[in-house]
C-alpha positions as CSV (number, residue, x, y, z in Angstrom):
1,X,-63.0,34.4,-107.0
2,X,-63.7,35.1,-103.3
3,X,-65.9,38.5,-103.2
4,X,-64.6,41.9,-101.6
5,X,-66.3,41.8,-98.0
6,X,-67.7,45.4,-98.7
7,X,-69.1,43.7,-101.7
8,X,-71.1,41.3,-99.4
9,X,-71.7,43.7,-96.7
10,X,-73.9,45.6,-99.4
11,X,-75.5,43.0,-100.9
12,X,-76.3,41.9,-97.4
13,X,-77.6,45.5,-96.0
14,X,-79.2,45.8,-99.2
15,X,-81.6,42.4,-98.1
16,X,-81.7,44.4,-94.6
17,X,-82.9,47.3,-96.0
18,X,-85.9,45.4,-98.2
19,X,-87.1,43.6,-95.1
20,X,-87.1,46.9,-93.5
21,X,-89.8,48.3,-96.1
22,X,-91.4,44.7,-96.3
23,X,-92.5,45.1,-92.3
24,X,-93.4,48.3,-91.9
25,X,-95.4,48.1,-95.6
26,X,-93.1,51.3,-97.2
27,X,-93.8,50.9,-100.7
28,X,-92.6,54.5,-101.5
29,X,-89.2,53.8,-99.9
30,X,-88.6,51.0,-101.5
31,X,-88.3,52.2,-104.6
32,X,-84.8,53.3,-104.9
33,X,-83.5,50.0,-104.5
34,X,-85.4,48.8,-107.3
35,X,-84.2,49.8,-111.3
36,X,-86.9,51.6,-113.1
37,X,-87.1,49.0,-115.5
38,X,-86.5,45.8,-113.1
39,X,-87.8,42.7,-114.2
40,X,-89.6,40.1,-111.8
41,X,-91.8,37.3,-111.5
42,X,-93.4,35.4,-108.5
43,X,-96.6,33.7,-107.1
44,X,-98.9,36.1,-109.2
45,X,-97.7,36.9,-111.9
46,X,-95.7,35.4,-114.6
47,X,-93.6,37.8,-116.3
48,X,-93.6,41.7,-114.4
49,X,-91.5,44.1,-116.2
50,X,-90.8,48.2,-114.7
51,X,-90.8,48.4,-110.8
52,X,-94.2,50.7,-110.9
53,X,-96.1,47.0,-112.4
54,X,-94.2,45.2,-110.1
55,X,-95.1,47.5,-106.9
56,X,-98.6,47.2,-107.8
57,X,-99.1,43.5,-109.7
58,X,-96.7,42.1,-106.8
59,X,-95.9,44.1,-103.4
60,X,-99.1,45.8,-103.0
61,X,-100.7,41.7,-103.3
62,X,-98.2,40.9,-100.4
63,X,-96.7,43.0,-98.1
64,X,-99.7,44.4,-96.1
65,X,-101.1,40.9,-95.9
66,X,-98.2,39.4,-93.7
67,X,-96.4,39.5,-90.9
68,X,-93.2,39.0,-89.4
69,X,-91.4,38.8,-93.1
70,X,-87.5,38.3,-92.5
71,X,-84.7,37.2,-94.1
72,X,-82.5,34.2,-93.2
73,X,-79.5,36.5,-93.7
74,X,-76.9,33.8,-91.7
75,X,-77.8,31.8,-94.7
76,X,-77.6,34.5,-97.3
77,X,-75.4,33.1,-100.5
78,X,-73.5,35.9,-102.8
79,X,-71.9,35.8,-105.6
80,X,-70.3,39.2,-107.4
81,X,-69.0,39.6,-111.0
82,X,-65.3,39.9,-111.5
83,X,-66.1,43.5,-112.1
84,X,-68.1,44.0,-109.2
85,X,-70.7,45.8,-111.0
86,X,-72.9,42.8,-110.7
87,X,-74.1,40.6,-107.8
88,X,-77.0,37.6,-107.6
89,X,-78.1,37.5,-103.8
90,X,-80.2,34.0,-102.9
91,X,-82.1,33.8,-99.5
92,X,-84.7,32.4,-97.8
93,X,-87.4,34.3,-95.5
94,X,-89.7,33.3,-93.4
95,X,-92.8,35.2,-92.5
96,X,-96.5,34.5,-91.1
97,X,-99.5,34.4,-93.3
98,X,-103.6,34.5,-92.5
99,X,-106.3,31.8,-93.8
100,X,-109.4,33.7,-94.6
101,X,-110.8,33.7,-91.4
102,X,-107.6,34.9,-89.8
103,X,-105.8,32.4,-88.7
104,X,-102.2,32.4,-88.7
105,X,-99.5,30.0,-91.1
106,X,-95.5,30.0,-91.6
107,X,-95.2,31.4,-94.9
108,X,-91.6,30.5,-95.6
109,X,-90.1,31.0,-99.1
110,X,-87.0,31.7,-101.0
111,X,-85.7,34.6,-103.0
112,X,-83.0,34.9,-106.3
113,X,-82.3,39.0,-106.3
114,X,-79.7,40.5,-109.7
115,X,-77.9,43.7,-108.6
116,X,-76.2,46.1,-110.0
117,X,-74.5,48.9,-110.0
118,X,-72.6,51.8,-112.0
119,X,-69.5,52.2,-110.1
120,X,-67.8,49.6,-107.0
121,X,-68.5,50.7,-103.7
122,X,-72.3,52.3,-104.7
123,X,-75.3,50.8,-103.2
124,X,-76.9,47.8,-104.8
125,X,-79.9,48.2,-107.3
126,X,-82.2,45.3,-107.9
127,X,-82.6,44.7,-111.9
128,X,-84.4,41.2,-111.6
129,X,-86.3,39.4,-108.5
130,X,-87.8,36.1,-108.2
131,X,-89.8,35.5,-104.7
132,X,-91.5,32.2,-104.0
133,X,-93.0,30.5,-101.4
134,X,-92.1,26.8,-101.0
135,X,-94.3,24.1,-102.0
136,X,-97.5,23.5,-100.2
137,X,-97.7,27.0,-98.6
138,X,-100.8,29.2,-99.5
139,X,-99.8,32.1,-102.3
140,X,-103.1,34.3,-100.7
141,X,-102.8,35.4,-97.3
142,X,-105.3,38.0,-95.8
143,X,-104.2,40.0,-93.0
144,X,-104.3,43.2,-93.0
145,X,-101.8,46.0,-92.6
146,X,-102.0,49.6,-93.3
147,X,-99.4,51.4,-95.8
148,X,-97.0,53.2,-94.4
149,X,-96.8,56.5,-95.7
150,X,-93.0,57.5,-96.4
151,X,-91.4,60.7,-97.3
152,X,-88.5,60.6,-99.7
């Protein structure tokens, strides 16, 4: 079955919008695109479970220690449920981490996202992520970015 393009189109602005909050280090705005009880792993941890462990066990390690995080959206790869209430998104990104005495390293990875959603046409909700770097690339980087403070 060949997705709806509207299905795709959200899925795809829903990667737009992460990256968004990734750069600019908006944890708070973030959230809504995240399900309360989300379940994740990645380069820290093992096994996250609820979006406020992940924020903190996982984003909060990452985001204001890089740079330049974006997704390879021309190579974005979608696939939606029959119902269209569910949709796995798979991407790579690229981004720039620091060594501890601040020099600069490609930090490219990859990315399996699960949405869903009550009713077809709503925006995207992430229930699971995995992110990971690919092999041979440092999981620490230490740059340092402030927080951006958003208002929801």
């Amino acid at each position: 079955m060949t997705a709806p393009q509207d299905d795709l189109a959200l899925v795809r602005r829903w990667f737009q919008r992460l990256q968004l909050h990734v750069q600019t280090v908006d944890f708070v705005g973030a959230r809504p695109l995240f399900a309360d009880d989300m379940i994740t792993f990645g380069s820290f941890n093992p096994l996250t479970i609820g979006r406020t462990a992940t924020e903190e066990e996982q984003w909060r390690t990452v985001w204001g220690r890089i740079d330049r995080f974006r997704w390879r959206l021309d190579e974005l790869h979608t696939i939606v449920s029959e119902d269209r209430l569910t949709a796995v998104g798979i991407a790579l990104f690229d981004s720039t981490g620091y060594t501890e005495a601040g020099a600069a390293y490609e930090r490219p990875g990859r990315a399996t996202i699960v949405l869903g959603r009550d009713a077809v046409g709503e925006d995207w909700v992430a229930q699971h992520m995995h992110i990971s770097l690919f092999q041979d690339v440092p999981s620490r980087s230490f740059g340092s970015r402030p927080e951006h403070v958003s208002i929801i």
